[in-house]
Residue frames relative to the residue before (quaternion, step in Angstrom):
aa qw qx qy qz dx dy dz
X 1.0000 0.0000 0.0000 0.0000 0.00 0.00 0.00
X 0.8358 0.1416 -0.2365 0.4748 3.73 -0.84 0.93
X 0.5225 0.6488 -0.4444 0.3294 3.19 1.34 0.13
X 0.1238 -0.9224 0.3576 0.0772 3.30 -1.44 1.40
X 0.5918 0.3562 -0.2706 0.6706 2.88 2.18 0.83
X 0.3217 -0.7262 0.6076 -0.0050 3.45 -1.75 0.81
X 0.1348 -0.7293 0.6385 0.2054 3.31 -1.01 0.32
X 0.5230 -0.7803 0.1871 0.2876 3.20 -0.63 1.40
X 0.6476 0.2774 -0.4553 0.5444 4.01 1.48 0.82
X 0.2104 -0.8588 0.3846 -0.2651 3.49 1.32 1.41
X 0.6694 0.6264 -0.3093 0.2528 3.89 -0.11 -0.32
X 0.3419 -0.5997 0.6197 0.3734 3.16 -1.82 0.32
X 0.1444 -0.6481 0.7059 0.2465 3.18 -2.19 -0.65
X 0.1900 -0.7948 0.5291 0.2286 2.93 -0.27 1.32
X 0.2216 -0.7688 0.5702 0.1862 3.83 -1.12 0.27
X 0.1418 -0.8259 0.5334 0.1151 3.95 -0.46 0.66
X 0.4908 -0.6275 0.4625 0.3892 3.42 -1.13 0.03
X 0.8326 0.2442 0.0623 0.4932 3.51 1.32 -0.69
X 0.2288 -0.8226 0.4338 0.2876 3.76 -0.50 0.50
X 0.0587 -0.7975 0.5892 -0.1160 2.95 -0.93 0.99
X 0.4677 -0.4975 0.5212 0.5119 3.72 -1.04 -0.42
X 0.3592 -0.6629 0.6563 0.0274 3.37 -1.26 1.07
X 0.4681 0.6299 -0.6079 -0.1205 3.16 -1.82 -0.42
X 0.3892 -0.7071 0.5852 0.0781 3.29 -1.58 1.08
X 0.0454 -0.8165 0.5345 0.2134 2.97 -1.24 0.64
X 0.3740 -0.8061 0.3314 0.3171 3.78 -0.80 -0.46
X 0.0161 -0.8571 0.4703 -0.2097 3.06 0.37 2.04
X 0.7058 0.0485 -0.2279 0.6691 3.87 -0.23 1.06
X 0.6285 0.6679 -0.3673 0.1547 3.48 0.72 0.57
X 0.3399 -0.8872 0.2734 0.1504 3.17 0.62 1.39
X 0.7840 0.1390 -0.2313 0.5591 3.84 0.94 -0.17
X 0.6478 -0.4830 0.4772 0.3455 3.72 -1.31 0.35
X 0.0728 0.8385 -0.5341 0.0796 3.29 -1.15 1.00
X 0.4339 -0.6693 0.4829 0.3614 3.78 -0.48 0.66
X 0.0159 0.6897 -0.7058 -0.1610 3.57 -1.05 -0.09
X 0.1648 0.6235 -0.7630 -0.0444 3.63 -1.89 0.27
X 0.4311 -0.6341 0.6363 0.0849 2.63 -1.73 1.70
X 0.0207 -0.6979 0.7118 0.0766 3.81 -1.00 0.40
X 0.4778 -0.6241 0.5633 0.2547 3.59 -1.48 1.16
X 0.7606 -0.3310 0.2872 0.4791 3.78 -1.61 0.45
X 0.8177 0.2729 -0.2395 0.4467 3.92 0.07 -0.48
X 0.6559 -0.5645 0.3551 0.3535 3.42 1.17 1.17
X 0.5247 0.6642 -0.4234 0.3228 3.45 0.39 0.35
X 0.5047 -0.6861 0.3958 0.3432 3.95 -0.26 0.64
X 0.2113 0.7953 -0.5625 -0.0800 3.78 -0.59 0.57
X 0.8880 -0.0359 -0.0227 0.4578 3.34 0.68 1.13
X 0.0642 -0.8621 0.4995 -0.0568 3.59 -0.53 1.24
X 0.0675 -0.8162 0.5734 0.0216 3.84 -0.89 0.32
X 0.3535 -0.5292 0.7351 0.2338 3.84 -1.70 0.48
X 0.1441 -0.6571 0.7366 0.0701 3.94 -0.28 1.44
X 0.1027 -0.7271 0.6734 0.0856 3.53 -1.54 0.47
X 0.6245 -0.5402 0.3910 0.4066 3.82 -0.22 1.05
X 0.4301 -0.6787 0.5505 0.2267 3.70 -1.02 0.41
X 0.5847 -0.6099 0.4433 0.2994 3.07 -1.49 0.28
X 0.6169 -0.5344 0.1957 0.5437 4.25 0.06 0.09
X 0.5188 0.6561 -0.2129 0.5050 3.42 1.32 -0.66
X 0.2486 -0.7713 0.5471 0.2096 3.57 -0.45 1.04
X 0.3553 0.7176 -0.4725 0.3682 3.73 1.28 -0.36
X 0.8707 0.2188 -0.0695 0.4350 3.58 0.29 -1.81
X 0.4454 0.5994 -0.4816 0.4587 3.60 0.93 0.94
X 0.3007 -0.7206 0.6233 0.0412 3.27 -0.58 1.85
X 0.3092 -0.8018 0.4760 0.1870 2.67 -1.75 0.94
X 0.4573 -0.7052 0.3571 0.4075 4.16 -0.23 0.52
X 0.0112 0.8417 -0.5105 -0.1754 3.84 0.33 -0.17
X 0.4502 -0.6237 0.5139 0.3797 3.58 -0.77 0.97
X 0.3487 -0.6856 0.5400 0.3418 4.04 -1.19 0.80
X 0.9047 -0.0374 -0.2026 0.3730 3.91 0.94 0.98
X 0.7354 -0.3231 -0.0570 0.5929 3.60 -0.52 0.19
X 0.0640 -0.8467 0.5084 0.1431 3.68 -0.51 0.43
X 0.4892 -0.6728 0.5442 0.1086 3.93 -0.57 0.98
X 0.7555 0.1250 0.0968 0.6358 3.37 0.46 -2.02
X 0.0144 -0.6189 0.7705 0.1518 3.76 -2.20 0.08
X 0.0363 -0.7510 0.6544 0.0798 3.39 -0.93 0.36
X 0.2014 -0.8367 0.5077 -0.0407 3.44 -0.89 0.95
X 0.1148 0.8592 -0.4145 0.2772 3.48 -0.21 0.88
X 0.7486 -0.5585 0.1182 0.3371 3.14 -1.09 1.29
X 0.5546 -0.6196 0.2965 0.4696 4.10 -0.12 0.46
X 0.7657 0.4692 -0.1900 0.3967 3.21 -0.73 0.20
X 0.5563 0.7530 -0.2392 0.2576 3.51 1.67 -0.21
X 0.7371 -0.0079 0.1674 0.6547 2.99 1.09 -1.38
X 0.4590 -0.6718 0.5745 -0.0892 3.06 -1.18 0.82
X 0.5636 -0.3668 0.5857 0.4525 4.22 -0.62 0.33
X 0.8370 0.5233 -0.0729 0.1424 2.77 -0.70 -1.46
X 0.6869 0.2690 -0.1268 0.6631 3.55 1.84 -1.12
X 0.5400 0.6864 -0.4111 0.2614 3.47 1.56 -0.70
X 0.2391 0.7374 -0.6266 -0.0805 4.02 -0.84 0.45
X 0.0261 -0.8182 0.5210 0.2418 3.79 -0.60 -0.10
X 0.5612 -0.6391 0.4911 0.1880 3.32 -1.27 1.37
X 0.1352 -0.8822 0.4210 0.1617 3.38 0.20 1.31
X 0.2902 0.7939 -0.3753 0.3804 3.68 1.93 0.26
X 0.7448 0.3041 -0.2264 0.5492 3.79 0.78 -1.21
X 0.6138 0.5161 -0.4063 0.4379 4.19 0.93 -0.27
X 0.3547 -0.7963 0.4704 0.1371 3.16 -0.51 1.47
């Protein structure tokens, strides 16, 4: 949150205790950021281009994973993609 620079392999992972449906949104967030959710066996269940909200919490969509999600990882725009996303479920504790 308030952050206004990235290096360009930059990112979080979120880690949960449980899968569930998720979603994130992108209050006080100040630059644009991909997110993919992946279910408990590392598998992708949904990805978005988040774009920073307006001040107003009213007009701040939320991203909802498109099923149970376990893990989110978040990361500078333009990184990953569905498609390239995989996560090595060996280093997630």
């Amino acid at each position: 949150m308030f952050v206004t620079d990235m290096g360009d392999v930059d990112g979080m992972l979120f880690v949960f205790d449980d899968a569930r449906d998720r979603s994130f949104w992108m209050r006080n967030t100040r630059l644009p950021l991909d997110i993919v959710y992946f279910d408990a066996a590392g598998f992708p269940v949904g990805d978005y281009l988040m774009t920073p909200c307006p001040d107003t919490d009213q007009d701040c969509p939320g991203y909802p994973s498109s099923g149970q999600a376990m893990f989110a990882l978040e990361t500078v725009a333009g990184t990953y993609t569905l498609a390239e996303a995989t996560l090595d479920m060996s280093s997630v504790p």
